[in-house]
N, CA, C and O of each residue as an XYZ file, in Angstrom:
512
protein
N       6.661    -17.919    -11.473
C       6.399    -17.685    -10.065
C       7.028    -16.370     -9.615
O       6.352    -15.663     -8.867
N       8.649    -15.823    -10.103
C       8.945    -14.924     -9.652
C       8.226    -13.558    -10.079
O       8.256    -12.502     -9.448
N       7.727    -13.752    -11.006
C       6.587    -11.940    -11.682
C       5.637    -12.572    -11.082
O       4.677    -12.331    -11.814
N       5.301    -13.152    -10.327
C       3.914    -13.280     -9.381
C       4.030    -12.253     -7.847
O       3.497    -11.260     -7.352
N       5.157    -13.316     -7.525
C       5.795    -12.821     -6.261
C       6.203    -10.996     -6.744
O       5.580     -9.983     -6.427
N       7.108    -11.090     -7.359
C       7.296     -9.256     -7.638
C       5.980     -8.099     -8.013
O       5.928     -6.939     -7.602
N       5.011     -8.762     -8.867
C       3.922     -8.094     -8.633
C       2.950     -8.079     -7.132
O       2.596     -7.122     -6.442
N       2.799     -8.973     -7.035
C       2.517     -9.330     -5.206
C       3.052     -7.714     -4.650
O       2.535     -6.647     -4.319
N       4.320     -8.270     -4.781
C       5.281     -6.788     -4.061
C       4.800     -5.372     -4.116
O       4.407     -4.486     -3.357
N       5.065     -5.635     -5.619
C       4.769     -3.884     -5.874
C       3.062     -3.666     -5.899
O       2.648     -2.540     -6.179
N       2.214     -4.614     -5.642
C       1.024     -4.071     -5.104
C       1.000     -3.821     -3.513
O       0.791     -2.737     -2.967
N       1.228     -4.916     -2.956
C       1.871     -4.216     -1.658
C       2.152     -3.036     -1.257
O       1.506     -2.364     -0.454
N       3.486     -2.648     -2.010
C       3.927     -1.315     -1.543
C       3.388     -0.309     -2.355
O       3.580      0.847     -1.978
N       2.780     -0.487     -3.347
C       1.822      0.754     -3.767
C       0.580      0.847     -3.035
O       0.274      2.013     -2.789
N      -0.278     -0.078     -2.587
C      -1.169      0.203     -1.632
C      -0.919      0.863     -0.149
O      -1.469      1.719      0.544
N       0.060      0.110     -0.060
C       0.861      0.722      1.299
C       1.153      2.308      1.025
O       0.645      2.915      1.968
N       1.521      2.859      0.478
C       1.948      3.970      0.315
C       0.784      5.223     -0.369
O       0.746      6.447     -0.494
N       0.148      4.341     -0.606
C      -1.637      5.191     -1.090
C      -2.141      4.998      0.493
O      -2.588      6.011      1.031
N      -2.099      3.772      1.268
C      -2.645      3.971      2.732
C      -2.194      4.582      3.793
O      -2.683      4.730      4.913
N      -0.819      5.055      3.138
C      -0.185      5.908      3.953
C      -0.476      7.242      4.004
O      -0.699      7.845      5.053
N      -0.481      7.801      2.742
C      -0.824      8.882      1.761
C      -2.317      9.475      2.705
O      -2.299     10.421      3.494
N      -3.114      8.919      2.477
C      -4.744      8.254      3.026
C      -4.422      8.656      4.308
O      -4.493      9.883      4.373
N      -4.154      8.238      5.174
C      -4.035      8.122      6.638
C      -3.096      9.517      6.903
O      -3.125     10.086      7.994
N      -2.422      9.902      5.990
C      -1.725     10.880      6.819
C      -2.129     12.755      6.219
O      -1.597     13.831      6.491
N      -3.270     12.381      5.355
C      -3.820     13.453      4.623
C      -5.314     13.585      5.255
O      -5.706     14.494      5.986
N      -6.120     12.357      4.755
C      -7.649     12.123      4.965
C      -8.152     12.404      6.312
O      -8.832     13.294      6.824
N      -7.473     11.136      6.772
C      -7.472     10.474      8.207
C      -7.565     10.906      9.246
O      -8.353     10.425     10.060
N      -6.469     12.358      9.630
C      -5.345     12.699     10.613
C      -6.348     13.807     11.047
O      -6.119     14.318     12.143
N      -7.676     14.356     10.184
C      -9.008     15.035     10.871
C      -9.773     14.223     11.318
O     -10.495     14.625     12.230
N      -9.873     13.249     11.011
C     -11.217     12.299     11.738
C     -10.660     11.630     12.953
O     -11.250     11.703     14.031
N      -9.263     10.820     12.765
C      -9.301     10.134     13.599
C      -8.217     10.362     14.821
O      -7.111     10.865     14.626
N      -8.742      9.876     16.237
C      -7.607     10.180     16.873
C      -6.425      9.889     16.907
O      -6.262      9.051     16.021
N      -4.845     10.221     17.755
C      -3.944      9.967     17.538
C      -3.556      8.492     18.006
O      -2.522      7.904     17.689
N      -4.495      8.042     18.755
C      -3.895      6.259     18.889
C      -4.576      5.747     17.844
O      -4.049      4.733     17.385
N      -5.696      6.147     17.239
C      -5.869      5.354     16.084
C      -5.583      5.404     14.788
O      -5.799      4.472     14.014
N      -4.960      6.754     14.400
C      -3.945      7.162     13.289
C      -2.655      6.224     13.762
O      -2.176      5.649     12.784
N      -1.891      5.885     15.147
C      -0.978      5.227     15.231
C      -1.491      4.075     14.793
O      -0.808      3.667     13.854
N      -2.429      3.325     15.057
C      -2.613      1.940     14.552
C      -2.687      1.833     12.792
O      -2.280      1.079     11.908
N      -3.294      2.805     12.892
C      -3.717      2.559     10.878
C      -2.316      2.201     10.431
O      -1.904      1.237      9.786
N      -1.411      3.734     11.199
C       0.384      3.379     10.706
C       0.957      2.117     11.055
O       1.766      1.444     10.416
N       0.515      1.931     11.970
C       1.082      0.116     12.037
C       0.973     -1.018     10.749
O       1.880     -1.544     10.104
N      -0.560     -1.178     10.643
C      -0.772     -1.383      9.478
C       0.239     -0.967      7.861
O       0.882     -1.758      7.172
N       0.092      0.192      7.704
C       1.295      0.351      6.885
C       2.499      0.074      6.735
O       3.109     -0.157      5.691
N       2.926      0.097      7.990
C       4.425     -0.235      8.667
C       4.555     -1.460      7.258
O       4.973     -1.402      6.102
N       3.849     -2.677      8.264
C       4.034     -3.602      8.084
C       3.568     -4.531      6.872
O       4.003     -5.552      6.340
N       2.281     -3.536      6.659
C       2.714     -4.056      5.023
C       3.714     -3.580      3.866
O       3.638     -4.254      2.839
N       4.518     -2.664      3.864
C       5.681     -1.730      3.213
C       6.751     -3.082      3.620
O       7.360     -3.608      2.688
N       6.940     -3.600      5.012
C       7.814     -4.427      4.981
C       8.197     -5.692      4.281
O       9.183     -6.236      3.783
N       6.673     -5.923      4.538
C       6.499     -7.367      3.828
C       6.559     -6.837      2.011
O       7.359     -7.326      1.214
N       5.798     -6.041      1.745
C       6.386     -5.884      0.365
C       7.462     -6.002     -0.183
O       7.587     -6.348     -1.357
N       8.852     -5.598      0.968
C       9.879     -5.397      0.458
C      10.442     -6.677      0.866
O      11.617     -6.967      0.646
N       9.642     -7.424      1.440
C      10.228     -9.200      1.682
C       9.609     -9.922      0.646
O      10.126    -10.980      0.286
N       8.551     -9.502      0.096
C       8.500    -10.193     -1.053
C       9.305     -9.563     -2.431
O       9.540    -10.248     -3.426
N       9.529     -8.697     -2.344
C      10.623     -8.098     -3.505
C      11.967     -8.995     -3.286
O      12.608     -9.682     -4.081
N      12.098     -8.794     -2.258
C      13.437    -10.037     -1.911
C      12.940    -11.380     -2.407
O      13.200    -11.466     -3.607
N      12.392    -12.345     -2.001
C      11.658    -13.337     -2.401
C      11.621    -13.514     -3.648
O      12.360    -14.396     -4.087
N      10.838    -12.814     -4.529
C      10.531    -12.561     -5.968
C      12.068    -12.425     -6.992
O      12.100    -13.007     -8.076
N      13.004    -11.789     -6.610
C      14.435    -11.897     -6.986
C      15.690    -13.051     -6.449
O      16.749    -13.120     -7.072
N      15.412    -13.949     -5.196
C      16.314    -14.210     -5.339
C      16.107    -16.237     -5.669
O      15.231    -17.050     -5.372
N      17.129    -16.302     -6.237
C      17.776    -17.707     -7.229
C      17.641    -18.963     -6.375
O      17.307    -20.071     -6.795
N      18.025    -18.555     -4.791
C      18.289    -19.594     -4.505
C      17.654    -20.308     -3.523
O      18.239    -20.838     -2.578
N      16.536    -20.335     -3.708
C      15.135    -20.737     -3.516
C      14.103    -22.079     -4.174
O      13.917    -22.176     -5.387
N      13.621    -22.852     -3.381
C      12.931    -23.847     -4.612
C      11.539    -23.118     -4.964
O      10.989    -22.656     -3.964
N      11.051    -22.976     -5.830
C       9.451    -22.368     -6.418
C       8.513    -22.962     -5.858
O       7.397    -22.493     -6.081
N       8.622    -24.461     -4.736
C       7.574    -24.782     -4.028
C       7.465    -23.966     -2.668
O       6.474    -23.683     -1.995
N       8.786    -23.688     -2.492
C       9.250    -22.541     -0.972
C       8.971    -21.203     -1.357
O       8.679    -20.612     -0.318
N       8.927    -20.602     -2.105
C       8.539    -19.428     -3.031
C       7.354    -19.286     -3.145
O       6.890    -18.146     -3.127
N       6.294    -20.717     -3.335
C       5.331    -20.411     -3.282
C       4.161    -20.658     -2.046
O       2.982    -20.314     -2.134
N       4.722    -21.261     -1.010
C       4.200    -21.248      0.502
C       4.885    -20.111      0.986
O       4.221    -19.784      1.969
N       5.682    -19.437      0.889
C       6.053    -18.140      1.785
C       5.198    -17.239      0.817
O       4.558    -16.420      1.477
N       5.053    -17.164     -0.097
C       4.410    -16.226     -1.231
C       2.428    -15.988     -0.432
O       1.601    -15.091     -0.273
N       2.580    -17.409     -0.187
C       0.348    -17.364      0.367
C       0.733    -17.614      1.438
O      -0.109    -18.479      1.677
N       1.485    -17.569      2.554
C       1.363    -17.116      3.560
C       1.749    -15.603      3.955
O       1.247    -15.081      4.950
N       2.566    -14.995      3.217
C       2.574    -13.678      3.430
C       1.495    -12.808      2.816
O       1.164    -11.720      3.289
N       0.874    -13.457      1.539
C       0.113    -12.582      1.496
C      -1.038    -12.776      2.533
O      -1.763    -11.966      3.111
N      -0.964    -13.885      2.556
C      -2.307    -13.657      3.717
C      -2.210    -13.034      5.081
O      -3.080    -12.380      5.656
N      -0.993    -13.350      5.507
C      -1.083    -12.904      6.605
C      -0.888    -11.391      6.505
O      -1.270    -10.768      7.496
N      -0.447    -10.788      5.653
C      -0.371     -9.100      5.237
C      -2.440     -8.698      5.008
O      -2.862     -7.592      5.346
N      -3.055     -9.387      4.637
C      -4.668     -9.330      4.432
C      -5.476     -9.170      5.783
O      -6.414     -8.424      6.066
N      -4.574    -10.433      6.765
C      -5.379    -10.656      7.708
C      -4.735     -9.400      9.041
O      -5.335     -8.838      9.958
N      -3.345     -9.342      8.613
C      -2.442     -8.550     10.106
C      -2.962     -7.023      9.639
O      -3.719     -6.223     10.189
N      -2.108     -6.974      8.193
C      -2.726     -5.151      8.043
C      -3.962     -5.056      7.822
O      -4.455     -4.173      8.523
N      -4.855     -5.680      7.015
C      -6.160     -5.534      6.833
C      -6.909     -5.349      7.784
O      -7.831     -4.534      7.774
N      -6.582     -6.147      8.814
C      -7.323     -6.262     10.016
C      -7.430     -4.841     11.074
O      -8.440     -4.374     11.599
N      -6.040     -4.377     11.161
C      -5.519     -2.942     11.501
C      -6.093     -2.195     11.161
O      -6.789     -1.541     11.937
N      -6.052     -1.934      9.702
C      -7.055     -0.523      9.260
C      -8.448     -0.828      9.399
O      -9.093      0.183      9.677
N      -9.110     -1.831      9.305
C     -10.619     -1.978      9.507
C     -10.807     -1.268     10.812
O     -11.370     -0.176     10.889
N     -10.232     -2.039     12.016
C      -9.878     -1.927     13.429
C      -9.448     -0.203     14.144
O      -9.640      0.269     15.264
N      -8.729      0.437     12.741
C      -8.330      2.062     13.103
C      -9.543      2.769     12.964
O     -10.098      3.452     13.825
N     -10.045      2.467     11.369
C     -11.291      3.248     11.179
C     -12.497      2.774     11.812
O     -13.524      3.371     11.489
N     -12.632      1.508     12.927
C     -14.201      1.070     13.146
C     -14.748      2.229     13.361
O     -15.914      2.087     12.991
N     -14.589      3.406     13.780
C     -15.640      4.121     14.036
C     -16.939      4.934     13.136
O     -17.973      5.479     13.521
N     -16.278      4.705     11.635
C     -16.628      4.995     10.380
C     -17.596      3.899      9.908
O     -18.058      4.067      8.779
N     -17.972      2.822     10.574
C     -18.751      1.988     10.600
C     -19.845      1.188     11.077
O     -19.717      0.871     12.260
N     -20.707      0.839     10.604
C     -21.931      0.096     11.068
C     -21.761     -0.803     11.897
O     -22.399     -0.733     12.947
N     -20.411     -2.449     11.562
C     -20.117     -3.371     11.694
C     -19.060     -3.009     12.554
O     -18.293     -2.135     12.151
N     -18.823     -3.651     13.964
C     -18.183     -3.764     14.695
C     -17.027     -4.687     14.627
O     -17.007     -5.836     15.069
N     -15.811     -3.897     13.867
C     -14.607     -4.571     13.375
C     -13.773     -5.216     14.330
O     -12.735     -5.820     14.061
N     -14.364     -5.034     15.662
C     -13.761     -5.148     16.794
C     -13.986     -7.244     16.876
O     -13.067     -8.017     17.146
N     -15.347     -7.625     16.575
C     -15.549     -8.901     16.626
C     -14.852     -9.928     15.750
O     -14.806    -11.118     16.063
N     -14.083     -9.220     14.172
C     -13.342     -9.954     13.784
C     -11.564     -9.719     14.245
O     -10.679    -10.195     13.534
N     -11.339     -9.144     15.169
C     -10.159     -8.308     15.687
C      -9.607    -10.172     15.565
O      -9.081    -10.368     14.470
N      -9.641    -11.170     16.263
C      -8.887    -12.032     16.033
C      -7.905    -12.625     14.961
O      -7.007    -13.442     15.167
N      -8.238    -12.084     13.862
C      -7.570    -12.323     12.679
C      -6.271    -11.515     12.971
O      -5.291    -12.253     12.872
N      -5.996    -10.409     13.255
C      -4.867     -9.600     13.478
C      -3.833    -10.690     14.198
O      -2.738    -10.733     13.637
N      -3.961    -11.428     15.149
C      -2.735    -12.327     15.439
C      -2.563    -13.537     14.917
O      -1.532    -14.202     15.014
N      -3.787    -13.922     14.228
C      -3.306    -14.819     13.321
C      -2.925    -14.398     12.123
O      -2.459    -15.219     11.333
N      -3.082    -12.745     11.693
C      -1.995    -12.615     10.238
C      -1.032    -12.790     10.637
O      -0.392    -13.661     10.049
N      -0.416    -12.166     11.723
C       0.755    -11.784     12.426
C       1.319    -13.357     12.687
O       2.317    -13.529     11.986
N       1.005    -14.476     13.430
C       1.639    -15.603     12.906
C       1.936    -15.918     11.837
O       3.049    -16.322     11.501
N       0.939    -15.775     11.110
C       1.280    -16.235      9.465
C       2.554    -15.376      8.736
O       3.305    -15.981      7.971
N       2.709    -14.252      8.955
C       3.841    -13.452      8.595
C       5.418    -14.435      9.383
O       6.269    -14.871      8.609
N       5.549    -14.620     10.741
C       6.039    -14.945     11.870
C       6.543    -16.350     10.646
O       7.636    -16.532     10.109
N       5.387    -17.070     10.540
C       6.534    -18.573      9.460
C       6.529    -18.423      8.623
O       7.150    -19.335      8.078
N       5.995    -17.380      7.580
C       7.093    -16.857      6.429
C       8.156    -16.718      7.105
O       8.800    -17.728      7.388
N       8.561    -15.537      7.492
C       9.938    -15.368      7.510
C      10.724    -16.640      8.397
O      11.938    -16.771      8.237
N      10.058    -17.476      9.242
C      10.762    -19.231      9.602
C      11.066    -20.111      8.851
O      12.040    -20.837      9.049
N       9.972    -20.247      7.447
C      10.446    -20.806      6.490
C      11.394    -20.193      5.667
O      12.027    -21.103      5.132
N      11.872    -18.937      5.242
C      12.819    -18.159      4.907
C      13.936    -18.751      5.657
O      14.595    -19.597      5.052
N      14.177    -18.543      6.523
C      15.420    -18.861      7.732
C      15.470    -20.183      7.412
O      16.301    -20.168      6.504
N      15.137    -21.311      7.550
C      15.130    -22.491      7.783
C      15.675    -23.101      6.144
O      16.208    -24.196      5.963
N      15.451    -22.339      5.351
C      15.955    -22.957      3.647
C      17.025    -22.640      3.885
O      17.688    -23.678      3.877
N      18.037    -21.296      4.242
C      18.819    -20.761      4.232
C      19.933    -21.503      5.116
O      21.081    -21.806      4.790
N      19.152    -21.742      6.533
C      20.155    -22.748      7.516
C      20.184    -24.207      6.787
O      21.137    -24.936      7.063
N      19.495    -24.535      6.148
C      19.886    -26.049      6.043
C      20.721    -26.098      4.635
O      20.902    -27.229      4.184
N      21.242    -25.004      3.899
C      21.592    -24.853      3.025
C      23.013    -25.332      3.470
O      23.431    -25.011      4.582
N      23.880    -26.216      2.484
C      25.024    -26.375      2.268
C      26.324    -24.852      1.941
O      26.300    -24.362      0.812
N      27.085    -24.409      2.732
C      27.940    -23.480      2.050
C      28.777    -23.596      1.035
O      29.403    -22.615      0.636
């Protein structure tokens, strides 16, 4: 489970950092500056979560059933919160009006929200 979770990661933050790359090379002629800010949002926050699943993926004291519900809820909600973002930065590059699936963006964003609750909550009920 943990080389799941750590690869998880480092695709994460290598995509993240190619969409960064992307957005701050490609992008920064086509699109305007509130929507270059959003694409970066998107990045933001998947770079973070990468590096919460790098945490995740390394540490011991964790059960592998909690490892693996924070594991598919972050990734999803990193699919649905950032994914949703960059579709949403670039709609204008498109046929399909990314704007009608825009709802997914706060439900990645919950889904990220109880990862890190279930994180907290192993940790508080933990014995010192």
């Amino acid at each position: 489970m943990n080389n799941k979770i750590i690869a998880t990661a480092a695709f994460f933050g290598m995509t993240a950092i190619i969409l960064g790359a992307f957005g701050a090379h490609a992008l920064k002629a086509v699109l305007t500056i509130e929507q270059l800010s959003t694409f970066e949002t998107g990045v933001k926050y998947q770079i973070y979560h990468a590096l919460f699943l790098l945490f995740l993926g390394l540490n011991t004291q964790l059960q592998e059933k909690t490892k693996r519900i924070i594991l598919n809820l972050t990734t999803t909600g990193v699919i649905f919160f950032s994914g949703s973002i960059y579709l949403l930065a670039t709609d204008s590059f498109n046929s399909f009006n990314f704007k009608t699936i825009g709802f997914i963006t706060p439900i990645g964003g919950l889904l990220l929200i109880v990862s890190w609750g279930i994180l907290m909550w192993n940790f508080l009920k933990k014995k010192a």
